[in-house]
C-alpha positions, 0 to 999 in steps of 0.5 A, a space after each residue: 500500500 503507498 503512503 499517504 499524505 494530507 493536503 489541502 482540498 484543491 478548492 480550499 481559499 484563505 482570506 485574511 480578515 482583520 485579527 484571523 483567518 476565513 477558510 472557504 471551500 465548496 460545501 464549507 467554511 470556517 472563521 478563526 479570529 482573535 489571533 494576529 499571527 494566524 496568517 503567518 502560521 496558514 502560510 507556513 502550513 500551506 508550505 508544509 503540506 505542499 511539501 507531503 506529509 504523512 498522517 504522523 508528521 502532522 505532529 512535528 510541522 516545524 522544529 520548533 515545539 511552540 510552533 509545531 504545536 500550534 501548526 497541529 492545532 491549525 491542521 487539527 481544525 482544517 480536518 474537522 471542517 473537511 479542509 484537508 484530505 489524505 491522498 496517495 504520495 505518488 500522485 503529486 510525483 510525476 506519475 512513476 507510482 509502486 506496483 500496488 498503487 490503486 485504480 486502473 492506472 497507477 496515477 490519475 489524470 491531473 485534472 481528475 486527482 484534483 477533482 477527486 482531492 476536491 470532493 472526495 472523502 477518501 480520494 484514492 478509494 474512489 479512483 479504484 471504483 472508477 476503474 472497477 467498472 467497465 461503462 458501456 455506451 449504447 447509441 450514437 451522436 454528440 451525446 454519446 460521442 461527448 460521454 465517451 470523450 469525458 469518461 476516456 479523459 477521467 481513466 475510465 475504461 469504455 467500450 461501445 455496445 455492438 451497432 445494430 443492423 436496424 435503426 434504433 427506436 430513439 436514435 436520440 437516446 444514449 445509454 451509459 450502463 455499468 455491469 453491475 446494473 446501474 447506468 445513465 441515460 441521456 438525450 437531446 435535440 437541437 434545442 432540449 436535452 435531459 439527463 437521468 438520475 443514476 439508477 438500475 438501467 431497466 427502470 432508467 429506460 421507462 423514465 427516459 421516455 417519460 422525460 422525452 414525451 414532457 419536453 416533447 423530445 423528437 426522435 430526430 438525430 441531432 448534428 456532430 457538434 451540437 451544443 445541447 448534446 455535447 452538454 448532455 453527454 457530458 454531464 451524464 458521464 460526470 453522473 455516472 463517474 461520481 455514481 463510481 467514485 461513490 460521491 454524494 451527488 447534490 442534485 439527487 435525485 434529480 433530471 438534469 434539463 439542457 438547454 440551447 438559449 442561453 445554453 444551461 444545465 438546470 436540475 429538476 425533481 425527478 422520483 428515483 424509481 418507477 411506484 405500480 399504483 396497483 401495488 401498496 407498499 406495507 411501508 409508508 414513503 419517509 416524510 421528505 418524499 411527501 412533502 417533494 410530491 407537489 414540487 415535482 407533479 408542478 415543476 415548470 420543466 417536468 411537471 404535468 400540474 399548474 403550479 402549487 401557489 401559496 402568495 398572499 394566502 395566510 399560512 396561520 394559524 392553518 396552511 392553505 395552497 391553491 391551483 389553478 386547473 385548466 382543461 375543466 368546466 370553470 371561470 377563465 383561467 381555471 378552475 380553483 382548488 385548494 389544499 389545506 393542513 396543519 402547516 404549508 407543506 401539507 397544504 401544498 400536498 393536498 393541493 396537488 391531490 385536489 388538482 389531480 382529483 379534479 382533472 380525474 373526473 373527465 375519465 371517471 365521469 360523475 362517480 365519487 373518486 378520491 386521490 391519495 399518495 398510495 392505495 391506503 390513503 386514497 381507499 381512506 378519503 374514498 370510503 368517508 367521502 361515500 359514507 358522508 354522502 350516504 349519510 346526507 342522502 338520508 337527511 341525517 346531518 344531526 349529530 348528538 352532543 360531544 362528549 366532554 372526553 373528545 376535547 382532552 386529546 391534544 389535537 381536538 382541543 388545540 384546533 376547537 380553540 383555534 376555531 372558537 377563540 382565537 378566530 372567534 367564531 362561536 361554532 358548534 359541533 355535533 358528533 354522530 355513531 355512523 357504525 361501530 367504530 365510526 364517527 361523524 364530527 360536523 362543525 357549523 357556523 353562522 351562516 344565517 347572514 352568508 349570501 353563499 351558505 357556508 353553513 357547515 364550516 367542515 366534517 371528518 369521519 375517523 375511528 373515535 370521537 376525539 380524532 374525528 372533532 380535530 379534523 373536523 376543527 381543522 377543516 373549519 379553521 381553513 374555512 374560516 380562513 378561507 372566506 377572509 381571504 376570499 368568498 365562495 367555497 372551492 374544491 377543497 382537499 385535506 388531512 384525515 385519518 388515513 393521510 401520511 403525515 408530510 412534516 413533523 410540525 408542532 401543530 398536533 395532529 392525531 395518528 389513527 393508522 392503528 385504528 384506519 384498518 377497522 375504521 375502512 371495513 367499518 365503512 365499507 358495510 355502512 356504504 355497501 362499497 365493493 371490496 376492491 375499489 377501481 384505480 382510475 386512469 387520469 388523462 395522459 401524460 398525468 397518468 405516467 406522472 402518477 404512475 412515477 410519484 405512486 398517487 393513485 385515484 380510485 373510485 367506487 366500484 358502481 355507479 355512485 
């Protein structure tokens, strides 16, 4: 094994500030004050370690103790920050490196140790995963001309797939691919190219198609030269290299979208793997997923949603988000929807569900449908919604008095004051048995002087009483807040039982996933609902975008 010594990250710059030091790198930085001779210790290390030193020399910088005491202490502090970095000896020779050297060449091109001593937690073990791998390029093109030419420079082994006899399906489409499985694939015309997220090569090739149809990429061939496909060829290779090197990619997971005017290489959220909607996960997605959800359906780019849009809307003591649909019966520019819950993220969550939902009706005709971010959550706000309209149909809207227990949980009692005294509305609410395990909560208002009837202020069917007051509160509070900002009621989407929860805000809410499972069978006797409720189709491209995301729209299984 060859001997290592520490230095600096190449990115690394020193500014010297008035009694100290400011220490800056790509993804750092570190101030160091109060001491005036600290420039001159920095520019004697940075000799130092020009210089190589192993990792024990570190302890004896200089001859003198006094000095070499407060050179390690610097040193000590630049490690901690990720300032300095071990690589093999040889590779600041002159390329003449001991037979174990790693990688597949001894020495890397210069212009590769640097970046690799850049970026890299252990340099010399990622240049051996590099070279590891063979990359196989399937297509031809600028695109897959420029990926050969970056991944050749950076000591990259490189082979070319065999030519076919016929002529490629997408004779834009070039395919980086190593032989454990992961790859990147690549496209681009004139004016537009994408690049995917690295990734298994089987699941990669569905999304390319699905980024090509979003930026209406032709199959057109493009010409040698062509700037857009220079940029996305190289840009793959650079993915793919880092994906070997085992470096931390920044934009992930992400489409990497090129353009031609002015030409630039933007990052947009893009889901790291294709989700069937027939197929419910026993596990729910982390947190951070949810709340990405709107981000990537509405993105201007890849996006098949109108932008989520918070603007002038109070975000408390509720959050609320609106979107504009087009395509659907509605005022010009759109009909108006609306998301809400305990914080923004949730809000813009439910936004994007109520916008799915409503551009679902066109496929599913008059029929009840409900979207959810997987079967579980969609199956949920089905069956409450049918069970709310049984029960309306049979002149039931009347509930007896709430129990005084159903205002000790947290979250019931901290949106019913919300309501009632902080917003001050002297609302009432009424809780129903709908069948063993089902409660129906309906908070009213004032309404005797409202032109437009908001009479009830909002509902929730959950498992308990308590669980069923708080979001029932919830959905009142947002109605309230709503009609502040603007009269008429929109097409409204929120939080229930059976949603996930998006973020960890402070705002309680209950968690009913132990009692949801009961509560649907439940509700499925009370509506006579067929065990297995039909997925529904949206119109395409939102159904390939749904299918990517795993939202998944459901309906009744007859006429309802």
């Amino acid at each position: 094994m060859s001997t290592r010594s520490w230095q600096l990250r190449p990115t690394v710059q020193a500014t010297r500030i008035d009694g100290g030091l400011h220490l800056r790198s790509w993804d750092t930085s570190l101030t160091l004050d109060d001491a005036p001779q600290l420039w001159r210790l920095w520019q004697l290390l940075t000799r130092r370690l020009a210089s190589g030193r192993t990792t024990d020399d570190l302890r004896d910088l200089s001859p003198r103790p006094p000095v070499a005491l407060a050179l390690y202490r610097l040193a000590d502090l630049l490690r901690e920050h990720d300032l300095l970095v071990r690589v093999p000896k040889h590779w600041a020779g002159t390329g003449h490196a001991p037979a174990d050297a790693c990688g597949p060449a001894p020495v890397p091109p210069p212009a590769v140790a640097t970046w690799l001593a850049s970026v890299a937690t252990d340099p010399a073990v990622s240049w051996t995963g590099i070279g590891r791998e063979s990359v196989t390029v399937t297509g031809a093109g600028p695109a897959a001309t420029a990926a050969i030419e970056a991944l050749t420079a950076a000591g990259a082994r490189v082979r070319r797939a065999a030519t076919r006899a016929d002529p490629p399906r997408d004779p834009a489409r070039v395919t980086l691919a190593v032989g454990d499985g992961r790859a990147v694939v690549t496209g681009a015309s004139a004016t537009v190219g994408y690049v995917t997220p690295v990734g298994p090569g089987t699941n990669l090739r569905a999304q390319s198609g699905l980024i090509a149809e979003r930026l209406g990429l032709g199959s057109a061939a493009t010409a040698p030269g062509d700037p857009v496909a220079v940029v996305a060829g190289a840009c793959a290779a650079h993915r793919l290299l880092g994906a070997l090197a085992e470096l931390t990619d920044p934009a992930a997971p992400t489409a990497l979208v090129v353009r031609s005017d002015p030409l630039r290489a933007t990052a947009h959220p893009w889901p790291p793997g294709v989700r069937s909607p027939a197929v419910d996960a026993s596990d729910r997605r982390d947190d951070a997923v949810h709340a990405g959800l709107p981000t990537s359906l509405t993105d201007p780019e890849l996006g098949v949603l109108p932008p989520v849009e918070l603007d002038d809307l109070p975000q408390l003591p509720v959050g609320l988000a609106r979107c504009r649909v087009g395509g659907v019966p509605g005022p010009a520019g759109g009909t108006l929807v609306t998301g809400h819950g305990p914080d923004t993220s949730t809000a813009r969550l439910h936004a994007t569900l109520a916008a799915v939902e409503l551009l679902s009706v066109s496929t599913a005709g008059a029929a009840v449908l409900a979207c959810g971010v997987d079967r579980s959550h969609a199956e949920g706000v089905l069956l409450r919604r049918l069970a709310r309209r049984s029960v309306a149909s049979a002149g039931g809207t009347s509930g007896g008095a709430v129990p005084p227990s159903a205002f000790d949980a947290p979250a019931a009692r901290r949106w019913w004051r919300t309501l009632t005294r902080r917003l001050g509305v002297p609302a009432t609410v009424h809780v129903r048995r709908l069948a063993p395990g089902a409660q129906l909560a309906v908070v009213h208002g004032p309404g005797t002087t409202d032109h437009d009837g908001w009479r009830e202020l909002g509902w929730a069917i959950e498992a308990t009483a308590h669980d069923a007051v708080a979001f029932a509160a919830l959905a009142a509070v947002a109605t309230v807040r709503w009609r502040a900002h603007r009269p008429g009621p929109p097409y409204s989407h929120g939080p229930c039982g059976a949603s996930p929860r998006v973020s960890r805000s402070a705002a309680p809410m209950p968690d009913g996933s132990e009692r949801e499972a009961a509560l649907r069978r439940s509700l499925r006797s009370l509506v006579g609902a067929p065990a297995e409720p039909i997925v529904v189709t949206p119109p395409a491209p939102l159904a390939a975008a749904l299918r990517t995301v795993g939202l998944v729209v459901l309906r009744a299984g007859d006429d309802r």
